[in-house]
C-alpha positions as CSV (number, residue, x, y, z in Angstrom):
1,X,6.7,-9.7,-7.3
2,X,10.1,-11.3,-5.7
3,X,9.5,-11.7,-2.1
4,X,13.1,-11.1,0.0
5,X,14.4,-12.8,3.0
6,X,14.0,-9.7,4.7
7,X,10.2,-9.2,4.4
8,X,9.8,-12.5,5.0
9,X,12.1,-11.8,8.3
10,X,10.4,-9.0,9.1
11,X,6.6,-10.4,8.8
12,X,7.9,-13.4,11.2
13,X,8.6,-10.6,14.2
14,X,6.0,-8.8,13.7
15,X,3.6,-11.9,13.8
16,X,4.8,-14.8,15.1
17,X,4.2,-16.7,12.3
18,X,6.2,-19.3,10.2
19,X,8.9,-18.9,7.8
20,X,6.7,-20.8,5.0
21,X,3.6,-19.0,6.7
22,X,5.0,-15.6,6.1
23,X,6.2,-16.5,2.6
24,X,3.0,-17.3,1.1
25,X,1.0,-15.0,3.0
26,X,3.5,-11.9,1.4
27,X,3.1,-14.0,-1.9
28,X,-0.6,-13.8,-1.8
29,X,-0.9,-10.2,-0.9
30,X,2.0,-9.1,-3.2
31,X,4.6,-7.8,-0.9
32,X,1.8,-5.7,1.1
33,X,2.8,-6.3,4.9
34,X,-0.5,-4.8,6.2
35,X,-2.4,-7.7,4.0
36,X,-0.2,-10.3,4.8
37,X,-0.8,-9.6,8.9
38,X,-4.3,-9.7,8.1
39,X,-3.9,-12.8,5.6
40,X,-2.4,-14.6,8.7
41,X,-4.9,-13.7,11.0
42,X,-7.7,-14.7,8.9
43,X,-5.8,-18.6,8.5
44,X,-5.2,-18.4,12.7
45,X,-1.8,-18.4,11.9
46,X,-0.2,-14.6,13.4
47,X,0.0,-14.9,17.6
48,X,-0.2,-11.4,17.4
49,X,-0.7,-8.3,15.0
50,X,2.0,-5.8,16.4
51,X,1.1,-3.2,13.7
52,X,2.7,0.1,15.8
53,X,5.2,2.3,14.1
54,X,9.0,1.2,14.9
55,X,10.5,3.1,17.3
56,X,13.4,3.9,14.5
57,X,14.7,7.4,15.7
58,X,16.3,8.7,18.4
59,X,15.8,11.7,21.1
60,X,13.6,12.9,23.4
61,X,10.4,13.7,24.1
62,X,9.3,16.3,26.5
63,X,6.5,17.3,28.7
64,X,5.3,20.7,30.4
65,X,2.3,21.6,32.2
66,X,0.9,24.8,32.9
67,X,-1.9,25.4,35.2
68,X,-4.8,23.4,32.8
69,X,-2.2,23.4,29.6
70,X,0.1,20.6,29.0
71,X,2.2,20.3,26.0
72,X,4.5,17.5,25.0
73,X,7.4,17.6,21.9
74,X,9.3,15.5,20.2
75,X,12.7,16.2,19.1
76,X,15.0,14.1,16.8
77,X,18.4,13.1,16.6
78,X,20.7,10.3,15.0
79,X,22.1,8.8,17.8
80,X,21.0,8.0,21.2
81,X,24.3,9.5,21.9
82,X,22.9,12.5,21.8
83,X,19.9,12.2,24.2
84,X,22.1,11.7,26.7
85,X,24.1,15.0,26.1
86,X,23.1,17.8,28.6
87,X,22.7,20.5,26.0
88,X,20.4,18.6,24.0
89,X,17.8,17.6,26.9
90,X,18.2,21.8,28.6
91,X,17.5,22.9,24.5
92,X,14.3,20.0,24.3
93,X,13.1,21.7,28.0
94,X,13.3,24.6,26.6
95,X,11.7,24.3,23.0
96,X,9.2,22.9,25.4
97,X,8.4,25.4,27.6
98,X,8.1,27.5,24.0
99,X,5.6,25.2,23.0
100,X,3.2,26.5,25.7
101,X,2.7,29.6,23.6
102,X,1.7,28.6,20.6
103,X,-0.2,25.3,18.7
104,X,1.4,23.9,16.3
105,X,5.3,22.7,15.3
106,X,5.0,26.0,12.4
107,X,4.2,28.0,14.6
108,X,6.9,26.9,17.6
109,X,10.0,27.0,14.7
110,X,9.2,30.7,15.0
111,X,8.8,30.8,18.7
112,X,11.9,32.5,20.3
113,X,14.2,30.9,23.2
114,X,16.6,33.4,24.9
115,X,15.5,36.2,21.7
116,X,16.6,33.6,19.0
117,X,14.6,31.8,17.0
118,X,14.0,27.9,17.8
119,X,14.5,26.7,14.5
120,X,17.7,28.8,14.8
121,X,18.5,27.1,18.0
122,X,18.2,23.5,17.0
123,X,20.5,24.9,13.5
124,X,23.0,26.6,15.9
125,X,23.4,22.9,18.2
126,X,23.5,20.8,14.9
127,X,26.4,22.7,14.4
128,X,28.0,22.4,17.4
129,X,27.4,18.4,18.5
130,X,27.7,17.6,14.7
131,X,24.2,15.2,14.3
132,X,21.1,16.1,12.4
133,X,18.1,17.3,14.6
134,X,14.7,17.8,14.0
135,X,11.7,19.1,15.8
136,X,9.3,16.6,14.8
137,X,6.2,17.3,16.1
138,X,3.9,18.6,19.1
139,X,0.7,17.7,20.7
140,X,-1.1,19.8,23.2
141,X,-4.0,19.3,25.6
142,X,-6.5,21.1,28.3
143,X,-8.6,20.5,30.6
144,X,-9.3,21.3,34.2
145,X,-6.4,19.6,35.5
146,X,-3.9,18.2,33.4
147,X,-1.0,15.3,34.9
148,X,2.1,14.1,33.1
149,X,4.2,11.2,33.3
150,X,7.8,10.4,30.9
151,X,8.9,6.5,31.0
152,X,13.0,6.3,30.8
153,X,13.3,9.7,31.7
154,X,16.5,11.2,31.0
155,X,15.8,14.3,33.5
156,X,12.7,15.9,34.2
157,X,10.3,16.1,31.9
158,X,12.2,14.3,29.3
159,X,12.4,11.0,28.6
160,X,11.4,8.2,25.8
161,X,7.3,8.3,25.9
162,X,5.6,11.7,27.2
163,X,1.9,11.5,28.1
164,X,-0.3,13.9,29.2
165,X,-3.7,13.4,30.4
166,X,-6.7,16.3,31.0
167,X,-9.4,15.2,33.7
168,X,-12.6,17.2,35.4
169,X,-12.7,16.7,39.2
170,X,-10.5,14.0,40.2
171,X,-7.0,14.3,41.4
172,X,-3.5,14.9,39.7
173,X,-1.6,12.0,41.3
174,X,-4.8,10.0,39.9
175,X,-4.3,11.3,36.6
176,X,-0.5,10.5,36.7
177,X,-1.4,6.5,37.5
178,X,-4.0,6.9,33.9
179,X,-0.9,8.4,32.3
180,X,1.2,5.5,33.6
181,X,-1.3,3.4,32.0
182,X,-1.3,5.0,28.8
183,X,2.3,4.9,28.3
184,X,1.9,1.0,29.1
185,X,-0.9,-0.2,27.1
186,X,-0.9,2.7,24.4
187,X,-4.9,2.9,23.4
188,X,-5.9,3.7,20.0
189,X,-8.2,6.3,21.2
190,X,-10.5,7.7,24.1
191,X,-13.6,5.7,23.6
192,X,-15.5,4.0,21.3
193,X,-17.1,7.2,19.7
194,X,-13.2,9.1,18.5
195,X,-11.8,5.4,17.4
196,X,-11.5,5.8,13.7
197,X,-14.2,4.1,11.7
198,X,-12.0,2.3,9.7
199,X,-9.7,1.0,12.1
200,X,-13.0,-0.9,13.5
201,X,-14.4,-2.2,9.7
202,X,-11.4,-3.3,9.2
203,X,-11.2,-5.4,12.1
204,X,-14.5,-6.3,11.9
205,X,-13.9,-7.7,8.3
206,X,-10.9,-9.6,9.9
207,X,-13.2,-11.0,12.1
208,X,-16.2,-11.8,9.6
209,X,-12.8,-14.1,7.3
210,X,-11.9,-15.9,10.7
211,X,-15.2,-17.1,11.5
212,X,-16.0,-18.3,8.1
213,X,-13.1,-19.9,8.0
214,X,-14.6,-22.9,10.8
215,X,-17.6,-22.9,8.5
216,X,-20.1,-21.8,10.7
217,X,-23.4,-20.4,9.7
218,X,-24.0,-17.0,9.0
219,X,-26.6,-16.8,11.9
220,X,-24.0,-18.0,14.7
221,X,-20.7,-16.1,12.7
222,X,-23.1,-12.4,13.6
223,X,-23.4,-13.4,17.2
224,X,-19.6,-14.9,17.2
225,X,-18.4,-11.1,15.4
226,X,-20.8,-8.9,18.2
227,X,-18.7,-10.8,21.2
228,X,-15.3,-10.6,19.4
229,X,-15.6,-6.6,18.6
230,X,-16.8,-5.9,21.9
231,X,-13.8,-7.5,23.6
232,X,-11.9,-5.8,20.6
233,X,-13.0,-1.8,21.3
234,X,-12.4,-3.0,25.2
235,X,-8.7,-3.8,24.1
236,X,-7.7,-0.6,22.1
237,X,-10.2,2.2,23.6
238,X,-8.7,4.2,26.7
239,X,-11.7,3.9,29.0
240,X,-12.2,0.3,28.2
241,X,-8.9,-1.4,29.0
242,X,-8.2,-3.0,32.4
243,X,-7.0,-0.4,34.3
244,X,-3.3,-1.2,35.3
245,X,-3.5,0.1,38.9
246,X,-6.3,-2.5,39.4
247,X,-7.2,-4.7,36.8
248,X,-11.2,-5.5,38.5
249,X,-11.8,-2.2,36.9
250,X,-11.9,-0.7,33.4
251,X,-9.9,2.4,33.4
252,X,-13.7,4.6,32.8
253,X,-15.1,2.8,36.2
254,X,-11.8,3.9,38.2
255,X,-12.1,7.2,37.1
256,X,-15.8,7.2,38.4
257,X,-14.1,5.9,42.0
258,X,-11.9,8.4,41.9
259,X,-14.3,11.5,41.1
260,X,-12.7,12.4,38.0
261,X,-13.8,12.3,34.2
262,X,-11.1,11.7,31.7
263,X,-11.6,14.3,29.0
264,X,-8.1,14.0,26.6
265,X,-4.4,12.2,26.6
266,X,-1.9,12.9,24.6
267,X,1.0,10.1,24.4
268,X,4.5,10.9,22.4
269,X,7.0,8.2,21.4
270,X,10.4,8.9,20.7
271,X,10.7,7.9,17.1
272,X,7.0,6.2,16.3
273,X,6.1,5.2,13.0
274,X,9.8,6.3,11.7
275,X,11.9,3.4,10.2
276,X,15.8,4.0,9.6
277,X,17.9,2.4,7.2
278,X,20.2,0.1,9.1
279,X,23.5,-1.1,7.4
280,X,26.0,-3.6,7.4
281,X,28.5,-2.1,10.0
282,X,31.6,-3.1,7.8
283,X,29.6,-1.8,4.8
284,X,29.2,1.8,6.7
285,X,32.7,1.5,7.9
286,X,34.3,0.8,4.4
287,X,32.0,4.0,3.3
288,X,33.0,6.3,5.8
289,X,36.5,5.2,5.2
290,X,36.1,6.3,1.4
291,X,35.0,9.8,2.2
């Protein structure tokens, strides 16, 4: 297949790698950008594999916590415009505060704010700003204690990444600094044990093609992969990163300091893994100008 200028753009950011680099490695994997990352790690030629969803959309996200209940929501618009407009963040707080009641984004279209629905609500303010909205999605999470934290809040509660975090025994302000930390490093999961199976084959098969690239034995390439995925689950599991408060520590031996055991997070990014189509300004301007 023909390769374009902008794949071949878009492999360099998201790698690091050169123009001729990312060429053939597109070439070799036919246009498949997950393949060609992992075609340039396996050569040693991608500084980093920054494989997260673009942060595409605009809006809010926003947090609420109740007693041992936290929720967080994301909610949609085109424009970052309109995060900024007061009625949109007091109708995210509120769809928010709906969300308490009920578990799942079904479920909280029906819930009611003020005796009208809130799919009716976000209907009623697409009407009246003039933008599409959507209620994306909603996570929720309990525990004994549950602490939140927004980073770029736009007022309270709201802001650009929510994350909630549920500990046993502990304290809340230290569950705000493991929040801080999530929003910072974002983990793949909790521990080793939730990480999805294929994320780690997949890396570990990334590995395996790197090593037998120096030509190494297959005797010293096992030892080499058993030090490189440990340092690996260290890097994307929770209670295995540095924590950011004090980097002697892993974020699981903090939380042993502190009293507490870290039992969930949630963590909500305004617009994650959606990509929007971006055009030529003069193009949109000449469209717009057409009707």
């Amino acid at each position: 297949m023909a390769i374009t200028a902008a794949q071949v753009k878009e492999l360099r950011e998201m790698t690091g790698a050169g123009m001729m680099d990312a060429k053939k490695a597109l070439t070799e994997t036919d246009g498949d950008m997950e393949a060609a990352i992992d075609w340039l790690r396996t050569k040693g030629l991608a500084k980093a594999a920054k494989k997260s969803g673009r942060t595409a959309a605009e809006g809010l996200v926003a947090v609420e916590v109740n007693g041992g209940v936290g929720v967080a929501v994301e909610v949609n618009a085109e424009t970052d415009f309109v995060a900024k407009n007061a009625e949109f963040q007091a109708m995210v707080s509120d769809i928010a505060g709906a969300a308490l009641t009920v578990d799942s984004v079904e479920a909280l279209n029906d819930a009611e704010i003020g005796g009208k629905k809130v799919a009716d609500v976000i209907t009623d303010k697409i009407a009246k700003i003039g933008e599409n909205m959507t209620l994306r999605r909603m996570a929720k999470i309990e525990g004994e204690t549950v602490a939140s934290y927004v980073h770029n809040a736009a007022g309270a509660g709201l802001g650009q990444i929510g994350v909630l975090v549920a500990l046993t025994g502990g304290s809340e302000e230290f569950g705000k600094q493991v929040a801080m930390h999530i929003a910072a490093t974002n983990p793949a999961s909790l521990n080793e044990a939730e990480l999805d199976p294929a994320i780690v084959e997949k890396e570990r098969q990334v590995q395996i093609d790197i090593a037998r690239e120096s030509g190494k034995p297959d005797a010293v390439i096992e030892k080499m992969i058993v030090g490189r995925m440990k340092k690996f689950l260290a890097e994307v599991t929770l209670l295995g990163q540095p924590f950011v408060v004090n980097p002697d520590l892993t974020v699981e031996q903090a939380a042993k300091e502190a009293g507490a055991t870290i039992t969930g997070y949630v963590r909500l990014q305004v617009g994650d893994g959606i990509e929007k189509v971006e055009e030529d300004f003069a193009a949109e301007v000449a469209k717009a100008a057409q009707g």
